[in-house]
C-alpha positions as CSV (number, residue, x, y, z in Angstrom):
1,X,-48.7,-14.9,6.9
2,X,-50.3,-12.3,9.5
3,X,-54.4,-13.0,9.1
4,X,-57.1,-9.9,9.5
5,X,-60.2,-9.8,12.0
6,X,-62.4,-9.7,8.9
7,X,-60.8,-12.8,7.2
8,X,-61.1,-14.7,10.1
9,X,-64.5,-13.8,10.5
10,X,-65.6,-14.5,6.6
11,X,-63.7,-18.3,7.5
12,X,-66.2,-21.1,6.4
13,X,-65.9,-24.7,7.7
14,X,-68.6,-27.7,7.0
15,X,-69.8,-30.4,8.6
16,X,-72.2,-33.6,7.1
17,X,-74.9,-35.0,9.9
18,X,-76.3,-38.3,9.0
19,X,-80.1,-38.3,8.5
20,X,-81.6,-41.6,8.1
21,X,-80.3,-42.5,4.4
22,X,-79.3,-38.5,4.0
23,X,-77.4,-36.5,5.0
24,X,-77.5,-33.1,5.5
25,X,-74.1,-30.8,4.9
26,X,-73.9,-27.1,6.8
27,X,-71.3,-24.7,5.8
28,X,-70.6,-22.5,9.2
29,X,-68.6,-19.9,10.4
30,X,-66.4,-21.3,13.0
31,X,-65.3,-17.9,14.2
32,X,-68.8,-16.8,15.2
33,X,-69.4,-20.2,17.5
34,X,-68.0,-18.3,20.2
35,X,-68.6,-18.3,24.1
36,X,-71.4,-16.2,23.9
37,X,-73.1,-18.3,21.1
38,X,-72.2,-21.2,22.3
39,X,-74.4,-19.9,25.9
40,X,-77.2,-18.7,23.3
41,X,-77.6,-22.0,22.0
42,X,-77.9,-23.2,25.4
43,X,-80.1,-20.8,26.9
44,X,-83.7,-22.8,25.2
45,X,-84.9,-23.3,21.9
46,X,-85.8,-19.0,21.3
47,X,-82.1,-18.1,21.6
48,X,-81.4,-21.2,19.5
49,X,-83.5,-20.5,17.0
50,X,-82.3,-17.1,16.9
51,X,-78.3,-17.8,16.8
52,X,-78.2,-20.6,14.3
53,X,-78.6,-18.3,11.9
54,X,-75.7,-16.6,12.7
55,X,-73.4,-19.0,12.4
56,X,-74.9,-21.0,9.1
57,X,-73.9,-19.6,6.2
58,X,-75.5,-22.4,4.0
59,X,-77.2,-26.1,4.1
60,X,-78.3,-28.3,1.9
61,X,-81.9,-28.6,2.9
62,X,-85.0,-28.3,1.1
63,X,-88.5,-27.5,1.7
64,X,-89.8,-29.7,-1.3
65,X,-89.2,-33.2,-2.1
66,X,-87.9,-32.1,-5.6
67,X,-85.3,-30.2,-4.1
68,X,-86.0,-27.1,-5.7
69,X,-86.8,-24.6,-2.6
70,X,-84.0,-24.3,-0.3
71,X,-85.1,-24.1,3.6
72,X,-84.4,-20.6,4.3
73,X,-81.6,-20.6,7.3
74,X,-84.0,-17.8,10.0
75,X,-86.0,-18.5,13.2
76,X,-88.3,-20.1,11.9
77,X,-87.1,-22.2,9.9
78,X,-85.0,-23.3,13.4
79,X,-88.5,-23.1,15.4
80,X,-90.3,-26.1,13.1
81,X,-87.7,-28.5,13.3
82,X,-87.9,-31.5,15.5
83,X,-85.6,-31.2,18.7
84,X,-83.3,-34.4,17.9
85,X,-82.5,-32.5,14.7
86,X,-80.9,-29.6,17.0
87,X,-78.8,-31.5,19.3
88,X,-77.3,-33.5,16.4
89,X,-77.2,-30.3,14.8
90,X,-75.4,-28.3,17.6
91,X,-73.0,-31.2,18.9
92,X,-71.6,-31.5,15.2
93,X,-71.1,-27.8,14.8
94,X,-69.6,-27.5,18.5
95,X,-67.2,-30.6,18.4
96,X,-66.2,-29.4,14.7
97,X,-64.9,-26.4,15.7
């Protein structure tokens, strides 16, 4: 059956990245990791922290250890994050696409 540029686009895919004894599970739009993204989340951490939240639709990551507060998926959020995080990050959601 013949698919629409707008359901392609609203396509969600996940991926779980190991953390320590956690893990943390993104749900991503695969359609929007596309060459251009893909360059923006090369270009340095700005960009990056700019374009991830394009592509995430949701995580499973909390501000507070009672896991009440979601993180909210923007810049900043991105900007305060340790650097390993974003590799592991950005290699799981490239190589799942």
């Amino acid at each position: 059956m013949p698919v629409t540029l707008s359901k392609m686009a609203a396509n969600t895919a996940s991926v779980t990245i190991p953390i320590g004894d956690d893990t943390l599970t993104i749900v991503y739009y695969p359609n929007a990791v596309t060459d251009n993204s893909v360059a923006q989340l090369d270009a340095g951490s700005e960009a990056f922290n700019e374009t991830m939240p394009r592509i995430i639709k949701s995580w499973d990551a909390y501000v507070d250890e009672e896991q009440t507060t979601m993180l909210p998926i923007e810049p900043e959020s991105f900007a305060n994050m340790g650097y390993a995080l974003h590799i592991s990050r950005e290699r799981s959601t490239k190589d799942h696409q």
